[in-house]
C-alpha positions as CSV (number, residue, x, y, z in Angstrom):
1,X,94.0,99.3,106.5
2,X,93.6,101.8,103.3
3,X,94.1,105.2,104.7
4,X,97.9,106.3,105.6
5,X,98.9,104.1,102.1
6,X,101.9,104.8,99.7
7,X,99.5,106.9,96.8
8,X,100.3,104.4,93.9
9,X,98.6,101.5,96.1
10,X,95.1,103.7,95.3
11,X,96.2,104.3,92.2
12,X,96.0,100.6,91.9
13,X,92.8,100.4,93.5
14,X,91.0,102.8,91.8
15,X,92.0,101.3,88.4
16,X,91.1,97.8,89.7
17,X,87.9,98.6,90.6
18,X,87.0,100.3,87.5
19,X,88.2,97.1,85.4
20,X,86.3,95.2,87.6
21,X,82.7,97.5,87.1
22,X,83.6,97.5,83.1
23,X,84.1,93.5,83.1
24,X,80.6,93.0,85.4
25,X,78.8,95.0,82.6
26,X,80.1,93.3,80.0
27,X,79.6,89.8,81.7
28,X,76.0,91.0,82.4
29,X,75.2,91.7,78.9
30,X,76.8,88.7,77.4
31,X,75.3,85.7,80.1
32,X,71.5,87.7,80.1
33,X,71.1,89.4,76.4
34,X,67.7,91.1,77.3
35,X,69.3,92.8,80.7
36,X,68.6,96.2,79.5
37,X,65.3,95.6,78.3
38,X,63.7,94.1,81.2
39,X,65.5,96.4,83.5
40,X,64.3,99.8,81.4
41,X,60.3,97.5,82.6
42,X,62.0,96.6,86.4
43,X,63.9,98.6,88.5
44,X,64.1,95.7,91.1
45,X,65.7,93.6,88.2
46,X,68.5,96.1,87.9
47,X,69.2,97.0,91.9
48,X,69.7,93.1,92.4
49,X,72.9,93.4,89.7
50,X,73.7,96.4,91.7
51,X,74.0,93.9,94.7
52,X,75.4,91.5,92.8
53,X,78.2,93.6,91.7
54,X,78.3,95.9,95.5
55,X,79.2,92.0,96.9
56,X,81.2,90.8,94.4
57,X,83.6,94.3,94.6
58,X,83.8,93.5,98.6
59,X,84.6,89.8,98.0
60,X,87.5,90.3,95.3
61,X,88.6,93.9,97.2
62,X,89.1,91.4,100.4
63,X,90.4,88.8,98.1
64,X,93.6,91.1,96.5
65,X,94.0,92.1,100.4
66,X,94.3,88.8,101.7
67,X,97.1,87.7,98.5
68,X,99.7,90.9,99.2
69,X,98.8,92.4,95.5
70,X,99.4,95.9,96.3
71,X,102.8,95.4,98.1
72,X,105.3,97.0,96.6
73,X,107.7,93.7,96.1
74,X,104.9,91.8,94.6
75,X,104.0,95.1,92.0
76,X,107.5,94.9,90.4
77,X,107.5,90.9,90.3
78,X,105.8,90.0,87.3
79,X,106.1,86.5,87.9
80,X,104.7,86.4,91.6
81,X,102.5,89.0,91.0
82,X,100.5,87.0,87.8
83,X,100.2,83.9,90.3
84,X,99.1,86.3,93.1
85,X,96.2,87.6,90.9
86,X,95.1,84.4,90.0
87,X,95.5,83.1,93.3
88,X,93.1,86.0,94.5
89,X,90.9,85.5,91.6
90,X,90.2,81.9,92.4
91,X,89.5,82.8,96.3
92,X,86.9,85.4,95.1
93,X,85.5,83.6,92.3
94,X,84.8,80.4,94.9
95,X,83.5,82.8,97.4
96,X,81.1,84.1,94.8
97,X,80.1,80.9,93.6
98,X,79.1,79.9,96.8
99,X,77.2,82.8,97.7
100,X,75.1,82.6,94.2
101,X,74.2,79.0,95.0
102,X,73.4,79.5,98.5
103,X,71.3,82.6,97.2
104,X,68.9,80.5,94.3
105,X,69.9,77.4,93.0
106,X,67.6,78.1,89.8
107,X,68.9,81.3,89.6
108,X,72.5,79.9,89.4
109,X,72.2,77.2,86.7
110,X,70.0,79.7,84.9
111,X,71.9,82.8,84.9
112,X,74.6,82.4,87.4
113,X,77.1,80.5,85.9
114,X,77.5,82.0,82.9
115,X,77.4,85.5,85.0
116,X,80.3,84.1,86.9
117,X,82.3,82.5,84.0
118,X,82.4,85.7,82.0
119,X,82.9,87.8,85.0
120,X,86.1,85.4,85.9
121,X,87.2,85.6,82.7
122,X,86.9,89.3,81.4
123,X,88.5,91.0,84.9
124,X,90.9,88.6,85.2
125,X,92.3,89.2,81.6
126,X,92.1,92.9,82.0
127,X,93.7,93.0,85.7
128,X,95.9,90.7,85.0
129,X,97.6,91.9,81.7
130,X,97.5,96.1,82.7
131,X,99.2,94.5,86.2
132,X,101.7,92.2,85.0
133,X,102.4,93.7,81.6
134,X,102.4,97.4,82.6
135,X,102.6,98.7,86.5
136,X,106.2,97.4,86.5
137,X,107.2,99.2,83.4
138,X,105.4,102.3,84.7
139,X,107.4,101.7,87.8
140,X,110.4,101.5,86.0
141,X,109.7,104.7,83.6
142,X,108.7,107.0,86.6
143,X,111.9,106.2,88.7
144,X,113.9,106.7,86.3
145,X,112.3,110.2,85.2
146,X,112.1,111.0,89.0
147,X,108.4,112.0,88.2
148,X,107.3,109.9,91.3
149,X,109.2,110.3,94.3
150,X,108.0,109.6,97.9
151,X,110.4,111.7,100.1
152,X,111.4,109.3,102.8
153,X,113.3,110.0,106.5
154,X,114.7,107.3,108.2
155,X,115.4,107.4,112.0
156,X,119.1,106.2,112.9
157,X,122.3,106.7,112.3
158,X,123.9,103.0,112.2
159,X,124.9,100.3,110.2
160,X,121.3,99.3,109.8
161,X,120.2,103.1,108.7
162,X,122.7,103.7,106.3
163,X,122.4,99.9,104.7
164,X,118.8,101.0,103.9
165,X,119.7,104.0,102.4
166,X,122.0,102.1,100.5
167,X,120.1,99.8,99.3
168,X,117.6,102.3,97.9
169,X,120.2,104.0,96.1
170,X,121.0,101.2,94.3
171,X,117.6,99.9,93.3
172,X,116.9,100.7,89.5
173,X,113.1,100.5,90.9
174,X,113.1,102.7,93.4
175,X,110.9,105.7,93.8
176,X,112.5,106.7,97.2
177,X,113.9,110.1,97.8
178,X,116.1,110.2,100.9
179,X,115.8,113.3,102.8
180,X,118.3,112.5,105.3
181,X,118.8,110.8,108.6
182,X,117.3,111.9,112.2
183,X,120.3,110.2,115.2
184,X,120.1,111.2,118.3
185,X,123.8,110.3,118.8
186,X,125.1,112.5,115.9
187,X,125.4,115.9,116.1
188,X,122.7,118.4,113.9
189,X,124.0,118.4,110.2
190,X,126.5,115.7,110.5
191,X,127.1,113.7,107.3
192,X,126.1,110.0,108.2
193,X,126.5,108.8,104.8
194,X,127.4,109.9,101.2
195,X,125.8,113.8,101.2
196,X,122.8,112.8,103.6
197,X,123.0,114.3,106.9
198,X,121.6,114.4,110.6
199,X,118.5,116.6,110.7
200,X,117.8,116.4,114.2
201,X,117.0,114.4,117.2
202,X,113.8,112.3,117.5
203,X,112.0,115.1,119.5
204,X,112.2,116.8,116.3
205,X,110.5,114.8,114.2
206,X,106.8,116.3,113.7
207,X,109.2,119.5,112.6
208,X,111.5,117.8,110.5
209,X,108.2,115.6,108.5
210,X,107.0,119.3,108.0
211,X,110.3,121.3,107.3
212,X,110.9,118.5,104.8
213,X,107.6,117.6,103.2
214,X,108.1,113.9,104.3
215,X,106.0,111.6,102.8
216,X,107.4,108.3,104.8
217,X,109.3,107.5,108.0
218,X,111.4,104.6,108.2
219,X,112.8,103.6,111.7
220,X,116.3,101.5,111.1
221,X,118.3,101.6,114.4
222,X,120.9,99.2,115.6
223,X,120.8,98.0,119.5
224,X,117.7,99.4,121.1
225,X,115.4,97.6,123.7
226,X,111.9,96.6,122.9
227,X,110.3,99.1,125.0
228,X,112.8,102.3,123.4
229,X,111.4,101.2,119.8
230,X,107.7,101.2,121.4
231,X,108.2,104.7,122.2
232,X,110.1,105.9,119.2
233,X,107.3,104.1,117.2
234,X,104.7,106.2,119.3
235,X,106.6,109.4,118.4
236,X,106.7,109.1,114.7
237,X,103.2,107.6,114.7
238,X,102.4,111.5,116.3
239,X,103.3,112.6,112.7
240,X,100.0,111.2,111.2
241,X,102.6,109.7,108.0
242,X,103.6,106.2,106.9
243,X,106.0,104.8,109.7
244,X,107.9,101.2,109.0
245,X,110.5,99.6,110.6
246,X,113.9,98.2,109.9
247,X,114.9,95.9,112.8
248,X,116.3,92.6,113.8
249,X,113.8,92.9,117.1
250,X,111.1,92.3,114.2
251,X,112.0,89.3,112.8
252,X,109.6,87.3,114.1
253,X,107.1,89.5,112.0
254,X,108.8,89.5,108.7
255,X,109.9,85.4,109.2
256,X,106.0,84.6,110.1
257,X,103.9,87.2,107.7
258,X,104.6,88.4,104.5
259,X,105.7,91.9,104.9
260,X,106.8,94.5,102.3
261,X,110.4,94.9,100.5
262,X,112.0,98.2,100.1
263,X,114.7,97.2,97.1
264,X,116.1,94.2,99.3
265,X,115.0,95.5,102.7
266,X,111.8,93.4,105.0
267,X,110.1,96.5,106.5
268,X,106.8,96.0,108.7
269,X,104.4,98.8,108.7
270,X,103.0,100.8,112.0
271,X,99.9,102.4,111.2
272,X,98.2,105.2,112.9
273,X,95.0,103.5,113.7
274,X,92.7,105.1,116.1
275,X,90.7,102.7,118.8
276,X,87.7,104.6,118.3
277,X,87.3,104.0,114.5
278,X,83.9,102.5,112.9
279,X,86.2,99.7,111.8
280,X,86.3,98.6,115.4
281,X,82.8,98.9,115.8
282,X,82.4,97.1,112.4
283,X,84.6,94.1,114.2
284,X,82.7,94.0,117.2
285,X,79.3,93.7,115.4
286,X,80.8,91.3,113.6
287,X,82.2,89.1,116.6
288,X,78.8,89.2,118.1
289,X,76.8,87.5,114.7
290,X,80.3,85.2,114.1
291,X,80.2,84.3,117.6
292,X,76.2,83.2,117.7
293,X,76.7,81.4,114.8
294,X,79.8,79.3,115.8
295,X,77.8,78.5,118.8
296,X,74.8,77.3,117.3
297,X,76.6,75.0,114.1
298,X,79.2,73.3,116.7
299,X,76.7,72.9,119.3
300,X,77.2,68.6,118.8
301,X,80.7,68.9,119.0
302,X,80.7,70.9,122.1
303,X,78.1,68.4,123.4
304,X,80.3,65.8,122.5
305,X,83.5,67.7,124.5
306,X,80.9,68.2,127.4
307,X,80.7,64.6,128.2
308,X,83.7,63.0,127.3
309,X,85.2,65.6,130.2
310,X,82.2,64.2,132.5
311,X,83.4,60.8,131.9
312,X,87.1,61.3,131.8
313,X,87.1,63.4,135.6
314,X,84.6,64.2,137.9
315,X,84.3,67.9,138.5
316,X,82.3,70.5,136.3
317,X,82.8,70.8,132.7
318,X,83.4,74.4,132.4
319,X,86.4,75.8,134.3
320,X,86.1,79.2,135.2
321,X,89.1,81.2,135.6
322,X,90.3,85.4,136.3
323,X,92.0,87.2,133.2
324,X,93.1,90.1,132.8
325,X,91.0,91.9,129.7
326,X,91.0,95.4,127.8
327,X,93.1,98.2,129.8
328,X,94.3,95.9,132.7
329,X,90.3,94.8,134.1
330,X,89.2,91.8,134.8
331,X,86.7,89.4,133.7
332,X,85.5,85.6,134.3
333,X,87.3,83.5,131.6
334,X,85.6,80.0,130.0
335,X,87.4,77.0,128.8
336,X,86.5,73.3,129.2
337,X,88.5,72.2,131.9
338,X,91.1,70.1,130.7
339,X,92.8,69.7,134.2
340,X,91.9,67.6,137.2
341,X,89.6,69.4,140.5
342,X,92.1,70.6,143.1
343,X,95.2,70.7,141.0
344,X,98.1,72.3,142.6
345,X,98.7,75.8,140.4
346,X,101.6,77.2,142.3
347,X,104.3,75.3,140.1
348,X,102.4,77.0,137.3
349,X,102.7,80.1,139.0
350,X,106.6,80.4,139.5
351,X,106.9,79.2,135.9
352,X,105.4,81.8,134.2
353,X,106.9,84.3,136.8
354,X,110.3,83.1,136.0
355,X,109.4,82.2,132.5
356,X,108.5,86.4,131.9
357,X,111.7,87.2,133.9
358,X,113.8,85.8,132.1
359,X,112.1,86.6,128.5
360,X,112.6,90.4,129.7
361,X,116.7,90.0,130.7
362,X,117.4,87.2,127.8
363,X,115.2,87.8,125.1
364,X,118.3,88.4,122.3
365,X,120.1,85.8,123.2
366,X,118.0,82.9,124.5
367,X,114.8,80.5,122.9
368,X,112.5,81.4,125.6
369,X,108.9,80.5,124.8
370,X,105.7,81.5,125.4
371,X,104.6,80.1,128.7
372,X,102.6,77.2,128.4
373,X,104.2,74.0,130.5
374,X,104.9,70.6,129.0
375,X,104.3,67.0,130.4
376,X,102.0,68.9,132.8
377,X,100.4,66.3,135.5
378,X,97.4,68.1,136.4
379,X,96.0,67.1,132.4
380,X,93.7,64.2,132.0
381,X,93.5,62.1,128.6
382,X,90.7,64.3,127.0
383,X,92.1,67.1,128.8
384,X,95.4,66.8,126.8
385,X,93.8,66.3,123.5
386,X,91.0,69.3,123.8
387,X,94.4,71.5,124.7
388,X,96.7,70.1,122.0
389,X,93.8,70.8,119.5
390,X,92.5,73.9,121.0
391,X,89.1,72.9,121.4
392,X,88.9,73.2,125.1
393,X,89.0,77.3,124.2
394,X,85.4,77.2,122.4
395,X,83.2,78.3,125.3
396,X,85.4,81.9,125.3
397,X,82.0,82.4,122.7
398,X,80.9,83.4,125.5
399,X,82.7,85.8,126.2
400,X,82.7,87.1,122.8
401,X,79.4,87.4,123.2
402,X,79.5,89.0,126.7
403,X,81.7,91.6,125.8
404,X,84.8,90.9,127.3
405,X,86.6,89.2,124.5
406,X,86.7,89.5,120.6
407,X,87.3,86.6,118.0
408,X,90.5,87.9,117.5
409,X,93.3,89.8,119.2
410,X,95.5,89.7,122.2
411,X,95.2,86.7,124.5
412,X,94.0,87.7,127.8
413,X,96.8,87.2,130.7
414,X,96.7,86.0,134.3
415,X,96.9,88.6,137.1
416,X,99.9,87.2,138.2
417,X,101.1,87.4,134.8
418,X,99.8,91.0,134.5
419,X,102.1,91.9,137.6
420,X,105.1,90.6,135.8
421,X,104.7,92.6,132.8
422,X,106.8,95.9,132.1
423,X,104.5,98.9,131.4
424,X,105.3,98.7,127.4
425,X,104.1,95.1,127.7
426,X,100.8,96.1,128.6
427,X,100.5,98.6,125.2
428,X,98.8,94.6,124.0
429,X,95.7,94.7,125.7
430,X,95.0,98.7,125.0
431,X,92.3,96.3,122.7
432,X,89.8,93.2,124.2
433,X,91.9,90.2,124.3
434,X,91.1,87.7,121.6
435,X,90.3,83.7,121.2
436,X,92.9,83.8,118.9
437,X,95.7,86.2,118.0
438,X,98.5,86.6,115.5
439,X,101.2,84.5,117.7
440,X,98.6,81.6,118.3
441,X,97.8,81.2,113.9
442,X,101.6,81.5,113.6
443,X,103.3,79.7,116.1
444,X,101.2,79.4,119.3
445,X,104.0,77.9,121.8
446,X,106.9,78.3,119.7
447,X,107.3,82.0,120.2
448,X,109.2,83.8,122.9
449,X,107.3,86.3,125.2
450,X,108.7,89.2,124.0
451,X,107.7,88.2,120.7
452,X,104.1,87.5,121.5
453,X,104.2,91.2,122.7
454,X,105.7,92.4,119.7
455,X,103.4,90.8,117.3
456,X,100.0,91.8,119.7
457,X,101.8,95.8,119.3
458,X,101.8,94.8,115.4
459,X,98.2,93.6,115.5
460,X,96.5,96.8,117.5
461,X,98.6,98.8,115.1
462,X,97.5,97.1,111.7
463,X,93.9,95.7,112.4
464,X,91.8,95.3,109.5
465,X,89.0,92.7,109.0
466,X,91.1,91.1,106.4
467,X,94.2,90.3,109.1
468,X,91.1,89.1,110.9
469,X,90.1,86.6,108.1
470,X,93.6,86.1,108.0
471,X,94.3,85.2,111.3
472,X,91.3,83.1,111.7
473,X,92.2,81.2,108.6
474,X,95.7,80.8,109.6
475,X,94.2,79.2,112.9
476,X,92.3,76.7,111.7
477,X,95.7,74.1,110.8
478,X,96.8,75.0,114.6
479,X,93.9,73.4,115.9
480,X,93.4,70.6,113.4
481,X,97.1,69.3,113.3
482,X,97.5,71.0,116.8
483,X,100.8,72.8,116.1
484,X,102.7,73.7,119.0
485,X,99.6,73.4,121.6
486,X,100.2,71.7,124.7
């Protein structure tokens, strides 16, 4: 997500795009000679660099997303950030490839090539040397002159607040200027550490942001239940700035996806990210053509799934089940049935009622995970392998289809699940439930419950089609090497 972004990341941007416009010229000239001869004669000639250079701009932009190279920590690396680049660089550069191939062979080995080699070449040695060589010494030049300074408020009072603040003070690269501290459990103007002070409670932040000309809110607050942080999240979202968090509640975020450092702090970033913007509408039109597609190119293999469940158990091959979809409603649910006709649910049942209990009263100080029951009887052979490898879940294209899923995003609960849940765990299917989701590519079985919840808050928050492409890339190892599927 772009918008609500720290303004040196589209400083970055800007200047990236530019190099990458001035290299695309230059490439164009160099691999076709007469370019500006024949397009001067043919307009069409020119519009299809225009193209060209539109889908190559989306491919690399997607590209420097998808390798962190406008996080802060990976800025000030030089090191990192040079293998970052050219990691990105090689991503696009194959993707591009690959499209110019698929687009005219002729046309490749004619022109292409040469196109992409001097393109590859010339943006990569400009981006790369104003990047490595440069941004960091910038970094360094406008801290130290104070000329950049993003006016920061951090909500808390504790150990965790003031070790932030801290740690910002003593980062040489730090373009952070503390405005003070906003504690609900210190009184107004109390000095919480060094000559920063309490500025008020959380009810008083949207005054405070404006009082203060805040420019970013970091939440750092010791011992505070899931569902308090939800809210206080919620409140400082209100203030239409950059909110991130400080917490040990988010470490399965920071251990499982690269998040941002402030100096030697993990923060993950909330974003205020209406469910009514285009790029929701872009996703859904986007599920719909993925989703057709999928179906049509594994059509064997799903054939092939089809009957080896015929011949492994009698009974229908589709099982057809009630979830619990977008805003609480439910929906018919498709999977290849993995389980033998007439199985007995109700140990199931109590699992997964005790197993979200628990996760609720013990989730600090206990490994509960995500409820999916081992050694369970009711699988058959095929059943166990199409589960272990996830590919008894490729008939939810259907539902994608339908409307009642997306390719990515929350998985859809039971309704006995759905009773279980605390009204803050709900806040994860505010969105359509997904086929895949962030705790599935990342751990799948091996996180708690009140982690999946957590990282489903962190997904609605920060969608973006490139967490999508992320996701769905991250998911395709799960089902391969079927990593903590049962």
């Amino acid at each position: 997500m772009i918008h609500n972004q720290p303004k040196f990341k589209f400083v970055l941007l800007g200047i990236d795009f530019l190099l990458l416009a001035v290299s695309f010229v230059v490439s164009v000239s160099i691999a076709i000679p007469d370019f500006w001869e024949i397009s001067k004669e043919q307009f069409v000639f020119a519009a299809n660099y225009i193209v060209y250079f539109g889908s190559f701009s989306i491919i690399f932009f997607f590209s420097f997303l998808l390798c962190n190279i406008y996080k802060r920590n990976v800025v000030i690396s030089r090191y990192r950030h040079f293998f970052l680049i050219l990691k990105a660089f090689l991503y696009a550069c194959s993707i591009g490839t690959l499209i110019l191939l698929l687009n005219s062979f002729d046309y490749f080995f004619l022109y292409g090539k040469n196109l992409l080699f001097y393109f590859f070449l010339i943006s990569f040695l400009t981006i790369a040397t104003y990047r490595v060589l440069f941004v960091k010494s910038v970094f360094l030049f406008l801290a130290k002159k104070k000329l950049y300074k993003s006016r920061l408020l951090v909500v808390g009072g504790g150990e965790a607040a003031i070790k932030v603040v801290d740690s910002l003070e003593k980062d040489s690269l730090s373009t952070f200027e503390v405005v003070g501290f906003v504690d609900d459990s210190s009184e107004d103007g109390a000095i919480l550490h060094n000559d920063f002070c309490n500025l008020g409670k959380t009810k008083d932040i949207n005054r405070i942001v404006q009082e203060k000309n805040v420019d970013e809110i970091l939440i750092a607050i010791d011992k505070i239940s899931y569902g308090q942080l939800i809210r206080l999240v919620e409140q400082c979202l209100k203030s239409n700035k950059v909110v991130r968090i400080y917490s040990d509640f988010l470490y399965v975020i920071s251990r499982k996806l690269q998040v941002e450092y402030y100096a030697s702090i993990p923060v993950v970033m909330l974003s205020q990210y209406s469910l009514d913007d285009i790029t929701w509408r872009v996703k859904r039109l986007l599920d719909i053509v993925l989703a057709s597609t999928a179906l049509v190119v594994l059509s064997p293999i799903l054939l092939l799934i089809a009957v080896s469940i015929k011949l492994s158990s009698p009974g229908p091959v589709i099982f057809k089940q009630t979830r619990i979809g977008k805003g609480g409603k439910p929906f018919d649910f498709y999977k290849f049935r993995s389980m033998h006709v007439a199985g007995d649910g109700s140990k199931h049942k109590e699992f997964v009622k005790n197993f979200i209990q628990q996760g609720k009263q013990n989730c600090c100080d206990q490994d509960i995970k995500v409820f999916k029951m081992t050694d369970d009887p009711r699988i058959f052979k095929v059943g166990k392998f199409i589960r272990k490898t996830s590919l008894d879940e490729f008939p939810q294209l259907f539902n994608v289809i339908k409307g009642d899923m997306a390719l990515v995003g929350p998985r859809p609960c039971l309704p006995y699940e759905w009773d279980c849940y605390d009204e803050w765990h709900k806040n994860r299917l505010k969105i359509l439930p997904g086929c895949t989701g962030l705790w599935q590519a990342l751990g799948r079985s091996s996180v708690t419950f009140e982690e999946m919840v957590i990282l489903d808050v962190y997904y609605i928050s920060n969608m973006t089609l490139v967490l999508d492409l992320k996701i769905i890339l991250l998911t395709f190892p799960v089902i391969f090497f079927g990593k903590g599927g049962y």
